[in-house]
N, C-alpha and C positions, 0 to 999 in steps of 0.2 A: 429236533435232536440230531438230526443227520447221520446216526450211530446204526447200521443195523441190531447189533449184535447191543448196545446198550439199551436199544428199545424193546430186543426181545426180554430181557430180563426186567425190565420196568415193568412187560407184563404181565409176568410170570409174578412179579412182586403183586400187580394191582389182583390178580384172581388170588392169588395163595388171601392178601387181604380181606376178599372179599369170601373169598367159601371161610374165614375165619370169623368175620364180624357173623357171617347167617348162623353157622355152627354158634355164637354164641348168645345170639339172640333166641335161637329156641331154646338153648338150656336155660336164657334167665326166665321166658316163660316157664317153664317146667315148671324150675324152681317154685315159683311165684304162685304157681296154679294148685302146686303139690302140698302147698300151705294151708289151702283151703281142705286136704281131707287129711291137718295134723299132719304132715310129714318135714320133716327137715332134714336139711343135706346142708352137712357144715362143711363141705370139702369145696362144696362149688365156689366160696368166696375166694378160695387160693386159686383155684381155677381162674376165676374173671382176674384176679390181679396177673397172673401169670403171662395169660391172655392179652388184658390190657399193655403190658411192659413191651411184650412182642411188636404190637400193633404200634405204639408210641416212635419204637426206634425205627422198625421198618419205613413206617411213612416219615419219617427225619429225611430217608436217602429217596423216597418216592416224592418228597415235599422238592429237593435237592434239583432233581431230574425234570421237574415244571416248573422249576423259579417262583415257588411258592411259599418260602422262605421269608418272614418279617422284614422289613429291610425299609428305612429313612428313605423315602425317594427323594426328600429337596433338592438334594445333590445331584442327583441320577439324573431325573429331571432336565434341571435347569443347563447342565451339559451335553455334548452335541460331538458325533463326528468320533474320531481316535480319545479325544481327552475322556468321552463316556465309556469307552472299551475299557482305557487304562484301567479306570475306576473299578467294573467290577474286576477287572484282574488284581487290583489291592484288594477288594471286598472278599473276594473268593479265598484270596491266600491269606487273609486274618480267618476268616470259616476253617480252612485247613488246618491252622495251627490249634483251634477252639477243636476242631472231629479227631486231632493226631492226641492231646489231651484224654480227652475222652474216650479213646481208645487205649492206650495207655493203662490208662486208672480204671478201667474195666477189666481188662488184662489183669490188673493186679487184683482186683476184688474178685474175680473169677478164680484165681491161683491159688488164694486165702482160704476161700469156700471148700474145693476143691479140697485143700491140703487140710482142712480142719475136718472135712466131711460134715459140712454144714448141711442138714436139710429141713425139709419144709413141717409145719408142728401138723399136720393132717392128714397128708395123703403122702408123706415121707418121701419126698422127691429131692432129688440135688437139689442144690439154691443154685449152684451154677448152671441149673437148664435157662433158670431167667436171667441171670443175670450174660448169659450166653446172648440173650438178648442187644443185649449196649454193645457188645462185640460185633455180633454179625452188622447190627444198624448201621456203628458207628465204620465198620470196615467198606459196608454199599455208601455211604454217607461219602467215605472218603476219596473213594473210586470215582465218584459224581464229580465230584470237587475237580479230583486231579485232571481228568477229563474237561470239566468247565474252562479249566485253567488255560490247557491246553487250544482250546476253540478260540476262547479270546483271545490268545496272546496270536495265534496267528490272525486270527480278521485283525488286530492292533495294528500287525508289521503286512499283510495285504493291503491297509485299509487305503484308498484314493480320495481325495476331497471331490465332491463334485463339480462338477466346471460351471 
């Protein structure tokens, strides 16, 4: 990464992650356990979805930050030298314009919510807490991005063939 300041947040991202997936694995025990003496708790399934949408987008911009992102390598591959840098600098800015998208159009599902007073049918919460979700993701998403961009494009114009 060679970022101080973008790996401090990467871990801030990987713990905030991680005390969220433990906090929700004992509640689906609970849940689960709480079964067995007849109890039922209809709000935890808005919870796990909530939960889950968080975790989804978050790890989109944590996936971003380790190059763990799906990606055809034939290509990537079988090229060598500047011509492979170029490459992810096209790959990264098609990603850009898919996270600038996506934020966007969350933006505006968020605005909707917001302006209708849309909330949740259990535990009455905004819909825009989750859907706050696809915003914060997709805005670390795209901070990754523009950052990547940036790395390549200068190793691209540093780059030397080797002798």
């Amino acid at each position: 990464m060679n970022n101080p300041t973008l790996e401090k947040i990467n871990k801030i991202f990987k713990y905030a992650m991680a005390l969220i997936v433990f906090l929700w694995i004992i509640l689906e025990n609970f849940v689960v356990f709480s079964r067995f003496a007849s109890l039922s708790f209809p709000w935890s399934e808005e919870v796990f979805k909530m939960v889950f949408i968080w975790l989804i987008f978050i790890g989109c911009a944590l996936a971003a930050v380790d190059n763990k992102h799906i990606e055809i390598s034939v290509l990537t591959d079988a090229l060598h030298g500047r011509a492979k840098i170029i490459l992810k600098i096209v790959q990264n800015v098609f990603m850009l314009i898919f996270i600038a998208v996506l934020l966007v159009q969350s933006y505006n599902i968020c605005k909707i919510q917001l302006t209708l007073g849309q909330i949740s049918d259990i535990l009455r919460l905004p819909l825009y807490f989750t859907s706050g979700a696809m915003i914060v993701g997709a805005a670390a998403w795209l901070i990754v991005t523009i950052w990547k961009i940036a790395v390549y494009t200068k190793e691209a114009i540093n780059y030397k063939e080797a002798a």
